[in-house]
PQR file of N, CA, C, O and H, with PARSE charges and radii, in Angstrom:
ATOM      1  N   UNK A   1      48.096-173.335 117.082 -0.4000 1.5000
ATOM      2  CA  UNK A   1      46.801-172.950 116.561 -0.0000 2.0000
ATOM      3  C   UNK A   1      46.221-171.911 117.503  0.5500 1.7000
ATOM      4  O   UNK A   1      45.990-172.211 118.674 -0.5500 1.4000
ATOM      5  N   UNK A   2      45.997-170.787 117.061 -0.4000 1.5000
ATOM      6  CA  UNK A   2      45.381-169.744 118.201 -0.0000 2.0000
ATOM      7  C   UNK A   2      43.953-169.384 117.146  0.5500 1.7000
ATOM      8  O   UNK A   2      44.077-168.420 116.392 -0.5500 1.4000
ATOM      9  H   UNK A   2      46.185-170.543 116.110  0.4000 1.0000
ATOM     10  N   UNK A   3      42.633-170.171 117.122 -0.4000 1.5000
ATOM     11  CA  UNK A   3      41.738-169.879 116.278 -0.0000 2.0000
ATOM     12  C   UNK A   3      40.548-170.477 116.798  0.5500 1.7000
ATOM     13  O   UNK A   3      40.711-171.530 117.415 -0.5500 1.4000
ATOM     14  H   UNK A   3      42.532-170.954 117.735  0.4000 1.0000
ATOM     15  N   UNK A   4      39.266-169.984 116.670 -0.4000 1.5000
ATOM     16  CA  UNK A   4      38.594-171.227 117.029 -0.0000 2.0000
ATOM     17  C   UNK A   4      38.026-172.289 115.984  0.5500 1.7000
ATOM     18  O   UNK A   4      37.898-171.786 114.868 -0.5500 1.4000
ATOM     19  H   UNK A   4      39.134-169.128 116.169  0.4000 1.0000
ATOM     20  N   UNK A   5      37.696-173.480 116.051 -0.4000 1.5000
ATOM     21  CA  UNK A   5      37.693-174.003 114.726 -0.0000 2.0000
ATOM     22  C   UNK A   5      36.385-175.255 115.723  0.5500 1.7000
ATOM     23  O   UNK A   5      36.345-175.427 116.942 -0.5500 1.4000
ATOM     24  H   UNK A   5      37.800-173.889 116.958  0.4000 1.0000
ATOM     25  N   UNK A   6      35.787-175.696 115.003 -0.4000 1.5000
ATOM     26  CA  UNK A   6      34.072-176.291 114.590 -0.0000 2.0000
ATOM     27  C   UNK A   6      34.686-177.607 115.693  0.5500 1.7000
ATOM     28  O   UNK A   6      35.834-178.001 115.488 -0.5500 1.4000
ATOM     29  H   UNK A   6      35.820-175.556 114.014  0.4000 1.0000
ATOM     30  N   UNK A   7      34.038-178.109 116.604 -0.4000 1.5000
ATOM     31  CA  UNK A   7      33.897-179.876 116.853 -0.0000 2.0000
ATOM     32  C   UNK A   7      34.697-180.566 116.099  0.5500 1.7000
ATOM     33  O   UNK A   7      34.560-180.248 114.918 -0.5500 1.4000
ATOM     34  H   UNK A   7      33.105-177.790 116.771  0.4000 1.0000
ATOM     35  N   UNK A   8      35.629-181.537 116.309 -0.4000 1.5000
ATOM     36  CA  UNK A   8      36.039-182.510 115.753 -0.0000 2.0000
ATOM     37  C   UNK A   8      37.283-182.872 115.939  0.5500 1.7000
ATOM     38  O   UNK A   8      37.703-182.303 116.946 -0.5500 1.4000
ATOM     39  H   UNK A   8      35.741-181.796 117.268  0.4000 1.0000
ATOM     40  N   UNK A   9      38.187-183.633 115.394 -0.4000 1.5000
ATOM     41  CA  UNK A   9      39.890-184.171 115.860 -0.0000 2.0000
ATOM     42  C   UNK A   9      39.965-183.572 114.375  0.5500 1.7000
ATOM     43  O   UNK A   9      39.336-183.617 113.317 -0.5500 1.4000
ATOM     44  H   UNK A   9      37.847-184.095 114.576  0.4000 1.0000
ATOM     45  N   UNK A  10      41.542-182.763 115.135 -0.4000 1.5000
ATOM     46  CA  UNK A  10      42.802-181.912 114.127 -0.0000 2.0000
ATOM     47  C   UNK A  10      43.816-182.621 114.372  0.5500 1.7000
ATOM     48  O   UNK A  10      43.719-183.470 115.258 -0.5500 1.4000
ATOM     49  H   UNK A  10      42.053-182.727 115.993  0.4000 1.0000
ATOM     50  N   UNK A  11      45.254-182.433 113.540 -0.4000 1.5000
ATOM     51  CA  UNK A  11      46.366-183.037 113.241 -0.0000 2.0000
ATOM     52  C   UNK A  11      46.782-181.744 113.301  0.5500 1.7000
ATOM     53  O   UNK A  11      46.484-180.981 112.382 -0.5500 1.4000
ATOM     54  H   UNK A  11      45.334-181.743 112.821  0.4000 1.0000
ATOM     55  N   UNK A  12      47.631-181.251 114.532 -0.4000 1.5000
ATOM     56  CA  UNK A  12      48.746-180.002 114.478 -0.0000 2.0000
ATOM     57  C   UNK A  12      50.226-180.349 114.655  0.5500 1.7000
ATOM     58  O   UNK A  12      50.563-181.020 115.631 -0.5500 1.4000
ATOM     59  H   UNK A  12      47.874-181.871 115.279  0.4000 1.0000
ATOM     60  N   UNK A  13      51.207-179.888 113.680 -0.4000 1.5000
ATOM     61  CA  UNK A  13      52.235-180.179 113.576 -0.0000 2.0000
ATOM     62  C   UNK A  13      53.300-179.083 114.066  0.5500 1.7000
ATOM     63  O   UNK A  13      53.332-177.966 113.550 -0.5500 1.4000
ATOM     64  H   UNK A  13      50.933-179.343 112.887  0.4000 1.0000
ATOM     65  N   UNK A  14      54.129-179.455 115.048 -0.4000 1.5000
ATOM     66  CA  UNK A  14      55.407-179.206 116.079 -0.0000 2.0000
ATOM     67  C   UNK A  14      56.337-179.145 115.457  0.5500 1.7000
ATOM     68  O   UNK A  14      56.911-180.161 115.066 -0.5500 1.4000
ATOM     69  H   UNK A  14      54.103-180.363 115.467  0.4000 1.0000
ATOM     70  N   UNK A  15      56.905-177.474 115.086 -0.4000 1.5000
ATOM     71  CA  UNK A  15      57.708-177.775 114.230 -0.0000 2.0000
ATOM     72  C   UNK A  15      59.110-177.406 115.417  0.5500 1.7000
ATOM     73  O   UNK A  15      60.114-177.733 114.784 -0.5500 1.4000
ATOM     74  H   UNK A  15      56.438-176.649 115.403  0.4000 1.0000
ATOM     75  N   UNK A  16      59.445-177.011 116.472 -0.4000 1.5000
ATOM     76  CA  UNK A  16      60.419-177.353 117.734 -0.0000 2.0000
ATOM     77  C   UNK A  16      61.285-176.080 116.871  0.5500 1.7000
ATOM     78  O   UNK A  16      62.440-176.322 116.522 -0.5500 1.4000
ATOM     79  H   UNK A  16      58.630-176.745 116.986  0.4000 1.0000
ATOM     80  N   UNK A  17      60.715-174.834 116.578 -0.4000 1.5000
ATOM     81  CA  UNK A  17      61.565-173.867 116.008 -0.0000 2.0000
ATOM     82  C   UNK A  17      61.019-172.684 116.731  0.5500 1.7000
ATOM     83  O   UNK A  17      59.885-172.360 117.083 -0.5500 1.4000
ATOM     84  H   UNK A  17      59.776-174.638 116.861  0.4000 1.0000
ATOM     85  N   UNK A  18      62.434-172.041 116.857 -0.4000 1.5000
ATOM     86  CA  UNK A  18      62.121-170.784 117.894 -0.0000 2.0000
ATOM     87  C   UNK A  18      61.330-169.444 117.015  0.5500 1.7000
ATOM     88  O   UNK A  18      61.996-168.862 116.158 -0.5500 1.4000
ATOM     89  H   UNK A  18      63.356-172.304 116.571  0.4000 1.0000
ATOM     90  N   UNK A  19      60.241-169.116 117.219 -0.4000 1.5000
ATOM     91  CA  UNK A  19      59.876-167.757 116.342 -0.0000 2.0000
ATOM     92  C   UNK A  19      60.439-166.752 116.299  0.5500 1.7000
ATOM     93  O   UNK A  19      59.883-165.823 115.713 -0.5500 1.4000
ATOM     94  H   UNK A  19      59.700-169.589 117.915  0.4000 1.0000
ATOM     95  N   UNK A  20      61.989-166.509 117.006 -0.4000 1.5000
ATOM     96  CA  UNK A  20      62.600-165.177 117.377 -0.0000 2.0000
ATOM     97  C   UNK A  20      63.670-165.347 115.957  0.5500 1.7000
ATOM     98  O   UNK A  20      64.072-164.531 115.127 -0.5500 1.4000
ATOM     99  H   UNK A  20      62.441-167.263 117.482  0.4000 1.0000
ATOM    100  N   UNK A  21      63.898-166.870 116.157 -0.4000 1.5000
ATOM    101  CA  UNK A  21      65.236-166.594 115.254 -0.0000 2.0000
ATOM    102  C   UNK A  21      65.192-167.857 114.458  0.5500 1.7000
ATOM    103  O   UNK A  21      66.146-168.188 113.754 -0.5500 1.4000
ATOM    104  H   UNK A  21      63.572-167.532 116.831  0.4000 1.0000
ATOM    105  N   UNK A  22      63.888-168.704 114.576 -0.4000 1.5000
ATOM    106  CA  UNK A  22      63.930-169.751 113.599 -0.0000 2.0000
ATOM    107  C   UNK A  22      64.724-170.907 113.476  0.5500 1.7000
ATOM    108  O   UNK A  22      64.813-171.695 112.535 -0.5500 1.4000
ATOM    109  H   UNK A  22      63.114-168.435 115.148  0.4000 1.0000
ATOM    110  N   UNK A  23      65.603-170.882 115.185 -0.4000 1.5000
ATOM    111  CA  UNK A  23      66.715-172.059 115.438 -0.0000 2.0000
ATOM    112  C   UNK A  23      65.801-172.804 116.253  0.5500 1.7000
ATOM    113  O   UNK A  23      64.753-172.455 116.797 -0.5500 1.4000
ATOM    114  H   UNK A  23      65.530-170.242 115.950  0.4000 1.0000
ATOM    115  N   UNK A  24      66.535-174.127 116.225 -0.4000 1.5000
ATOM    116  CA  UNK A  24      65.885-175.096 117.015 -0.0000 2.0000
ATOM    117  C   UNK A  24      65.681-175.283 118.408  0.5500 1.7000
ATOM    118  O   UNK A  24      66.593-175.734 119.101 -0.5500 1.4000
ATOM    119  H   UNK A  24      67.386-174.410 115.784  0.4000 1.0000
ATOM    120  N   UNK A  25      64.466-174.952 118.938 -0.4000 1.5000
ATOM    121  CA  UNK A  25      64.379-174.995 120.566 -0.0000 2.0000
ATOM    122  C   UNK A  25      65.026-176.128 121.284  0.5500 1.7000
ATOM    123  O   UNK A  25      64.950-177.221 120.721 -0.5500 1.4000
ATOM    124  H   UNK A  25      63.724-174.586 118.375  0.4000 1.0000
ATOM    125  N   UNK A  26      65.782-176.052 122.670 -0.4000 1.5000
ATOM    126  CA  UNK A  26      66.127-176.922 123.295 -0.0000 2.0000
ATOM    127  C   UNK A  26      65.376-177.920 123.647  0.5500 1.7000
ATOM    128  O   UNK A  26      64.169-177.782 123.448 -0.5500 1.4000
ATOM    129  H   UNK A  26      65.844-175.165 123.127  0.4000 1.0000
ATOM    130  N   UNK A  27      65.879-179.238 124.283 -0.4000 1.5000
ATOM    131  CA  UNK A  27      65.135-180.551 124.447 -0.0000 2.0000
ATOM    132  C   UNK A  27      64.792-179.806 125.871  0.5500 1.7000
ATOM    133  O   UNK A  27      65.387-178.857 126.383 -0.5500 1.4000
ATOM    134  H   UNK A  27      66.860-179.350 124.444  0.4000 1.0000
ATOM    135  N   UNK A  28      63.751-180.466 126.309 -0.4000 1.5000
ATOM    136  CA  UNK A  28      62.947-180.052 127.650 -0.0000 2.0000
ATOM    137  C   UNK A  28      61.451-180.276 127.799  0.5500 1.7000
ATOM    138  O   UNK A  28      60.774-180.690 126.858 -0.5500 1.4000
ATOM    139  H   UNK A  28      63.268-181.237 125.894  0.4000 1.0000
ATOM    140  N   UNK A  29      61.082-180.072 128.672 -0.4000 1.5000
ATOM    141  CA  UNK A  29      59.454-180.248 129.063 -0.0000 2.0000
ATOM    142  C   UNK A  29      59.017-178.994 128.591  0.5500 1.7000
ATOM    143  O   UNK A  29      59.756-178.022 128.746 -0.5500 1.4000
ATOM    144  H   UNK A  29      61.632-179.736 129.437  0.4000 1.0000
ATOM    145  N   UNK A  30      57.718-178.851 127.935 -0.4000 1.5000
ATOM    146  CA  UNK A  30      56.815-177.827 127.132 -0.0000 2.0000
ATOM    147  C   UNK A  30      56.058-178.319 127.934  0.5500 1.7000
ATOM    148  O   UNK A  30      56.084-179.415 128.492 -0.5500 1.4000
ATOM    149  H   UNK A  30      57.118-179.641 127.810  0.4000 1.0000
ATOM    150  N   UNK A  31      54.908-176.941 128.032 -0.4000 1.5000
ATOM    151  CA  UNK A  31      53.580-177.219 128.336 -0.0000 2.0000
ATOM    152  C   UNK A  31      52.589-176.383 127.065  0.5500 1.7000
ATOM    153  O   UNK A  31      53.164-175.588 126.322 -0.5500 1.4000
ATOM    154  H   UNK A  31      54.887-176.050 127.579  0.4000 1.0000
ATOM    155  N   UNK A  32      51.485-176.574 126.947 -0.4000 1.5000
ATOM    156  CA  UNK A  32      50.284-176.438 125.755 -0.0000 2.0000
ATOM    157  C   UNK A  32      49.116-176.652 126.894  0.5500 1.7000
ATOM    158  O   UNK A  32      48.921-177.491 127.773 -0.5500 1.4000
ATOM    159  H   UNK A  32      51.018-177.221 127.551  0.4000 1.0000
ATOM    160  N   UNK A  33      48.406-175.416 126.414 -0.4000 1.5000
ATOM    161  CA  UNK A  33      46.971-175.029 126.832 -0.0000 2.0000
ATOM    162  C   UNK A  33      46.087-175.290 125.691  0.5500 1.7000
ATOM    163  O   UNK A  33      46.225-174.770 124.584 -0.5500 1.4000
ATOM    164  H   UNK A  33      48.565-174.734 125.700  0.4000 1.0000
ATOM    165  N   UNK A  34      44.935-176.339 126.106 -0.4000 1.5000
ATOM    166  CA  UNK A  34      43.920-176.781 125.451 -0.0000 2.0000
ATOM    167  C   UNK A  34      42.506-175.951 126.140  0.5500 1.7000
ATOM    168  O   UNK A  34      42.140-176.079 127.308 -0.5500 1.4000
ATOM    169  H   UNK A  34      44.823-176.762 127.005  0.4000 1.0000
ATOM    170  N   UNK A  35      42.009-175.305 125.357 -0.4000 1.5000
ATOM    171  CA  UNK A  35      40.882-174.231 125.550 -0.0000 2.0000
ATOM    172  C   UNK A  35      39.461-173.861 125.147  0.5500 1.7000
ATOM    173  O   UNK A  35      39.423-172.850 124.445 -0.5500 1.4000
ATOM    174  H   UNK A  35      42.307-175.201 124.408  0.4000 1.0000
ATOM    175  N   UNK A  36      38.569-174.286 125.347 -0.4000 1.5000
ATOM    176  CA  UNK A  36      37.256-174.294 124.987 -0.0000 2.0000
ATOM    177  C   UNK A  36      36.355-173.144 125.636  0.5500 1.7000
ATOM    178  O   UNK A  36      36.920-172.410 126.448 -0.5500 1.4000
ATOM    179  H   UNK A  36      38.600-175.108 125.916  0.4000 1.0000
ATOM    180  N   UNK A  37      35.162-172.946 125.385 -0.4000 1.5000
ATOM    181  CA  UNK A  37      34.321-172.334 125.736 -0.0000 2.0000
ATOM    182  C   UNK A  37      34.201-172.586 127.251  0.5500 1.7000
ATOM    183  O   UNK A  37      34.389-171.785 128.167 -0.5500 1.4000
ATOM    184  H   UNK A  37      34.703-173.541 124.726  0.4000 1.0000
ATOM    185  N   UNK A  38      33.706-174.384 127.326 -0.4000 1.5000
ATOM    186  CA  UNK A  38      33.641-174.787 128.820 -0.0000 2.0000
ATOM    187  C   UNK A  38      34.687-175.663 129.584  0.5500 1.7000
ATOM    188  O   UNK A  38      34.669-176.163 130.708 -0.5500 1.4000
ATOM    189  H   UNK A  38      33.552-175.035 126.583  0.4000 1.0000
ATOM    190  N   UNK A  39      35.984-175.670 128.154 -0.4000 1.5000
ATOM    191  CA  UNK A  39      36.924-176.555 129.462 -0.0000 2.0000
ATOM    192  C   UNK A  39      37.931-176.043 129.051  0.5500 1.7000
ATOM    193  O   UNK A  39      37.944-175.406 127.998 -0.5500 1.4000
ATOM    194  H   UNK A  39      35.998-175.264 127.240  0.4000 1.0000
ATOM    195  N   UNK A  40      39.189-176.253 129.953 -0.4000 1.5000
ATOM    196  CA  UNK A  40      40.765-176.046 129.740 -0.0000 2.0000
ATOM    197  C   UNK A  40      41.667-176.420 130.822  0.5500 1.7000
ATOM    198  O   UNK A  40      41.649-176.241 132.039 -0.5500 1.4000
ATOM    199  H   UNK A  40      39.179-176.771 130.809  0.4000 1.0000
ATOM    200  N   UNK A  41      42.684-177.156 129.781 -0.4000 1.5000
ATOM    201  CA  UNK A  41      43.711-178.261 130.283 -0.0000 2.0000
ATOM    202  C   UNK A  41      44.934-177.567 130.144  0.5500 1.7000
ATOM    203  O   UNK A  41      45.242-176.887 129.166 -0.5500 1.4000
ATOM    204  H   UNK A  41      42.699-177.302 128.792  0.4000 1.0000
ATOM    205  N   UNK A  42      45.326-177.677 130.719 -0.4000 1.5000
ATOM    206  CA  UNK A  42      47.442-177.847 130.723 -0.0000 2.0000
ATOM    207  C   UNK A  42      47.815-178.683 130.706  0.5500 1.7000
ATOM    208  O   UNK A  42      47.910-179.304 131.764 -0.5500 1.4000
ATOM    209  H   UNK A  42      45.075-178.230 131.514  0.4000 1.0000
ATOM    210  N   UNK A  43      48.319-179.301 129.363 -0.4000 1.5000
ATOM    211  CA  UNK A  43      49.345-180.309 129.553 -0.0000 2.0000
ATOM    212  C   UNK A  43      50.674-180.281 129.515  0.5500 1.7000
ATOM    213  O   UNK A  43      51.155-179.148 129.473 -0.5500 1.4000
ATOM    214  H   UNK A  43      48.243-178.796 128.503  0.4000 1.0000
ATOM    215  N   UNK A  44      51.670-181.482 129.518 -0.4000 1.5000
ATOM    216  CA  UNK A  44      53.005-181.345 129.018 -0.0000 2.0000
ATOM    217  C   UNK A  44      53.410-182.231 127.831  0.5500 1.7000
ATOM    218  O   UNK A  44      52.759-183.225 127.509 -0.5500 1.4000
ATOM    219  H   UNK A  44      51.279-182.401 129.552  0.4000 1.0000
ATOM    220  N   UNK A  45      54.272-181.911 127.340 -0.4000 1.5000
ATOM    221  CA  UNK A  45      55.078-182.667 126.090 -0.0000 2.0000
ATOM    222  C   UNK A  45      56.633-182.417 126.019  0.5500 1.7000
ATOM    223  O   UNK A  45      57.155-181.319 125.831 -0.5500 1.4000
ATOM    224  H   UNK A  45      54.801-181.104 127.602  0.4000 1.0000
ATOM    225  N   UNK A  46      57.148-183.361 126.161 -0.4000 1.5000
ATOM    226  CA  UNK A  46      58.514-183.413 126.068 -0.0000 2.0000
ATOM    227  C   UNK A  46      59.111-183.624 125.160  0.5500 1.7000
ATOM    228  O   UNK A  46      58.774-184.575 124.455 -0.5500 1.4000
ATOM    229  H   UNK A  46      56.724-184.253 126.313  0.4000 1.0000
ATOM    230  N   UNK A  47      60.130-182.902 124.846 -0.4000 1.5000
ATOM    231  CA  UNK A  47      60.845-182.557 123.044 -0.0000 2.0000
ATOM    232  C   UNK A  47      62.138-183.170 123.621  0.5500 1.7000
ATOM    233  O   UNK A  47      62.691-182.825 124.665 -0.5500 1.4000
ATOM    234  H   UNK A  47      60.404-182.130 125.419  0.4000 1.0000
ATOM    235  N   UNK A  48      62.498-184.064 122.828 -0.4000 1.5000
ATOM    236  CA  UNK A  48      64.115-185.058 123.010 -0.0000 2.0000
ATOM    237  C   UNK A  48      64.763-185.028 121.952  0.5500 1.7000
ATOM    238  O   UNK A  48      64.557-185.833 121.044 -0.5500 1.4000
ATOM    239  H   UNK A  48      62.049-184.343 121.979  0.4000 1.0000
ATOM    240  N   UNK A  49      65.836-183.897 121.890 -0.4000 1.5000
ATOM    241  CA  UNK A  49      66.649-184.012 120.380 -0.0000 2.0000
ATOM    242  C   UNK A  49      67.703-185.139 120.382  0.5500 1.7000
ATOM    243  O   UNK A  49      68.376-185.356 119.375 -0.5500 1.4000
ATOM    244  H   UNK A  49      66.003-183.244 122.628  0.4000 1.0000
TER
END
């Protein structure tokens, strides 16, 4: 999601596909930036095929 969108809980769905070529990214640690006006996090998420 790169948008800004109103207060509230979203449901974003991981689809573990590469945008270059549409194959499936390797298993490994990801990180995702959570970004607000006044806060921002780095987290991680780990993808296990």
């Amino acid at each position: 999601v790169n948008e800004e969108k109103p207060a509230g809980k979203y449901h974003v769905s991981f689809n573990a596909l590469s945008t270059t070529n549409n194959q499936p990214i390797a298993s490994g640690i990801y990180f995702y930036k959570l970004q607000t006006a006044n806060f921002s996090a780095v987290k991680k998420m780990i993808l296990l095929r």
